[in-house]
N, C-alpha and C positions, 0 to 999 in steps of 0.2 A: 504494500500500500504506500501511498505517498501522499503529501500534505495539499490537499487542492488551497485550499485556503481558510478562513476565518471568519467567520459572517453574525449578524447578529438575529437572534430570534424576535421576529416582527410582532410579534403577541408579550414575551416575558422580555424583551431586550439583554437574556441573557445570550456570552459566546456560545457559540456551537463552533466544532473546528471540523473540518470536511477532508476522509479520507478516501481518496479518489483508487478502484481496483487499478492493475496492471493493464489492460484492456482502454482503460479511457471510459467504458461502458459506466459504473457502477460507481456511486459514491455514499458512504456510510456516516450520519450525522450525527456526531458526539455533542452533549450539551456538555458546559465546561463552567466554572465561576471566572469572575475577572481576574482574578487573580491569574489562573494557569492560563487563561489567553494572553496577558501579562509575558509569561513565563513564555512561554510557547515561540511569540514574537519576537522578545528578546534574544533569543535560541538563532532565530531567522538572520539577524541585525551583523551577527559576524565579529562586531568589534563589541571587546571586554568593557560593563561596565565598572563606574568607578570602585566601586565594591562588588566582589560577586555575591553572586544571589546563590540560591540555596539549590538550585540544579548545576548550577557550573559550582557551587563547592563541591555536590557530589560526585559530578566526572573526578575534580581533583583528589577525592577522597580512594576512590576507584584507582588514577593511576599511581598514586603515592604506594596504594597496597599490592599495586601492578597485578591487576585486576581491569579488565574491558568486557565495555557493555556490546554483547555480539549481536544482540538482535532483542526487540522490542514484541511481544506475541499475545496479540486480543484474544482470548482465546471460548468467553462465551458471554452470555447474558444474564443473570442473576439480579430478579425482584428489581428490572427496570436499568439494569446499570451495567454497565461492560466491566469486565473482568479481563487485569495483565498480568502478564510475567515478564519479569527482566530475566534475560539468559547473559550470565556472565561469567565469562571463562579467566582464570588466572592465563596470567604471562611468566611461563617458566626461566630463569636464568640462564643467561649463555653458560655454555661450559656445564650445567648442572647436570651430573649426571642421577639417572633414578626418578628425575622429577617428572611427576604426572601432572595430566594436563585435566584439570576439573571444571566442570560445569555446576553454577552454582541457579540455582530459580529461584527469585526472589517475588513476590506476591506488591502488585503494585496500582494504584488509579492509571488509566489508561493517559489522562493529561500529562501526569508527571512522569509516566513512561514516553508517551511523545514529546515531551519537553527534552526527558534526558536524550532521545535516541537522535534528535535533531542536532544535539551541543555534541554527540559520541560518532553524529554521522554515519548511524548503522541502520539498517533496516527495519521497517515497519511489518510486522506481517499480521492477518489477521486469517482465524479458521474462518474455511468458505461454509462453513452451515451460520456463521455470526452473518457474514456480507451476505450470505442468502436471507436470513431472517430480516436485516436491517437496513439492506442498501434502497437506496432511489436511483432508478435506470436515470443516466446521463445520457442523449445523443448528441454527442458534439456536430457530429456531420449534421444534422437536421436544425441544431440551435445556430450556425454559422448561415446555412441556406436561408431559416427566418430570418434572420436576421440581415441579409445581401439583398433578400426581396424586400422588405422596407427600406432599406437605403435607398433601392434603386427607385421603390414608390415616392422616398422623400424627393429625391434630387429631378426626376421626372415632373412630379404633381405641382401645376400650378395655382394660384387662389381658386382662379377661375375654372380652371377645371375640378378644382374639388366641390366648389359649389354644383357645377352642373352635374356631378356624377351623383350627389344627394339628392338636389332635386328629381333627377331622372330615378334613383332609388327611390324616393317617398311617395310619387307620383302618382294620385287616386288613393294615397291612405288618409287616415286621419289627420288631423295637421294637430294635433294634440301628441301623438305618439311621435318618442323620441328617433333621431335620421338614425338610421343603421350604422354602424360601423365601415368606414370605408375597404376596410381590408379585410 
């Protein structure tokens, strides 16, 4: 999964952060507090703030104990709320010999797993029975089409011919009842 972007909820004005499938097709709507959109964002930004914040002290936490975050994993839905795992594997010492290489699972809000996986730059993955349950079909090819066919209605249509194309749609109706939609 990858991060389409960051939107706000038109009814609660709370974030929601949009993870978009492999495909293009498929995006899965997280609701989020300000706070981890906050977070999220600042993740995106690249440059260190003045203080770190409490997901980039975590990475630092992580590489001090040489310790990486491998992969970020939604893995179901539970009483409304998505469910993560941090997979993070030690970083064995050159030269060591005998040392094993451990995966560790850590239980985590899917926010501050995408917050962390964004600062650690590892992969987003989520089970496809969660993006089957949750996603919203995206067609980009069909949203790009809409969208070229009203440009092309803007830049074409002029005053006048939008009046006459109302008139000629309303034409023997009521003149109480609202002109149709031109498009």
């Amino acid at each position: 999964m990858s991060v389409a972007g960051l939107a706000l909820d038109a009814s609660s004005r709370n974030p929601i952060i949009l993870l978009r499938d492999p495909s293009g097709r498929r995006q899965v709507p997280i609701w989020i507090d300000h706070a981890q959109a906050h977070n999220i964002m600042i993740g995106f930004q690249e440059k260190n703030p003045q203080r770190p914040l409490s997901h980039d002290l975590m990475i630092a936490l992580l590489e001090a104990g040489r310790l990486k975050l491998e992969r970020v994993i939604i893995h179901s839905i539970e009483a409304n709320a998505f469910q993560a795992v941090l997979k993070i594997r030690n970083i064995p010492e050159e030269n060591a010999s005998g040392t094993l290489e451990k995966i560790i699972e850590i239980e985590a809000r899917p926010s501050d797993a995408i917050a962390l996986a964004i600062r650690a730059k590892c992969g987003i993955w989520m089970l496809e029975s969660v993006v089957a349950e949750a996603a919203i079909p995206v067609d980009l090819n069909a949203d790009e089409e809409d969208q070229d066919q009203f440009r092309k209605f803007i830049d074409e249509v002029s005053p006048a011919a939008l009046i006459r194309h109302l008139e000629k749609k309303n034409k023997g109706k009521d003149s109480l009842e609202p002109p149709e939609h031109p498009i």
